[in-house]
N, C-alpha and C positions, 0 to 999 in steps of 0.2 A: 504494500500500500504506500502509495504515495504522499497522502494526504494526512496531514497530524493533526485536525482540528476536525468539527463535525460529521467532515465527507468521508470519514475511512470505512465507516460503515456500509453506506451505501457503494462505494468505489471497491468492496470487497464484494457485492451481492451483484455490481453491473457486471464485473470482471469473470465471476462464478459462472451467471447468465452467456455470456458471452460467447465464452468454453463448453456452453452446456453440460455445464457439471451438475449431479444434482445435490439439494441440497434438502436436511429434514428438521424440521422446527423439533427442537426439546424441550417438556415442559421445565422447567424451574419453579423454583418456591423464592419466592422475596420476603422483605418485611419494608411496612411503611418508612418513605422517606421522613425523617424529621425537620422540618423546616419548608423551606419555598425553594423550587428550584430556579437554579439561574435561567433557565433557557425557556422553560415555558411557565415561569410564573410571571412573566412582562412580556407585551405585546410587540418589546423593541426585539426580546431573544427568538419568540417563536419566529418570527419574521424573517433574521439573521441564519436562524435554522431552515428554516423554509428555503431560506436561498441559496445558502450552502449544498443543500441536499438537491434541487434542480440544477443548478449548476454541474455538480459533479455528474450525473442525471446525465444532460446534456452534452457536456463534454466528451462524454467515455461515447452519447451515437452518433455526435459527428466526428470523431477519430476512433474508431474501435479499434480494437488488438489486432497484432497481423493472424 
């Protein structure tokens, strides 16, 4: 992965997609966050995230992998 802030997530699932690898959701067990998160408790992060994640989105289908 290229990307060290929001996009590595998705830039690891275009990349996967791309190779036609397949991939299998696991469930997990969490526990509540405590507190507010930075990214989607303000309208400036979801935003920031939002764009971050189209962007890299974007990026990887107008230059896909050889």
């Amino acid at each position: 992965m290229t990307d060290t802030t929001l996009g590595w997530t998705v830039e690891m699932q275009v990349k996967a997609a791309l190779l036609r690898l397949r991939a299998t959701e696991v469930p997990t067990r969490y526990r509540r966050r405590i507190g507010v998160s930075k990214i989607t408790g303000t309208v400036q992060g979801t935003i920031r995230a939002e764009y971050k994640i189209l962007f890299t989105i974007f990026k990887y289908a107008a230059h896909p992998l050889p």
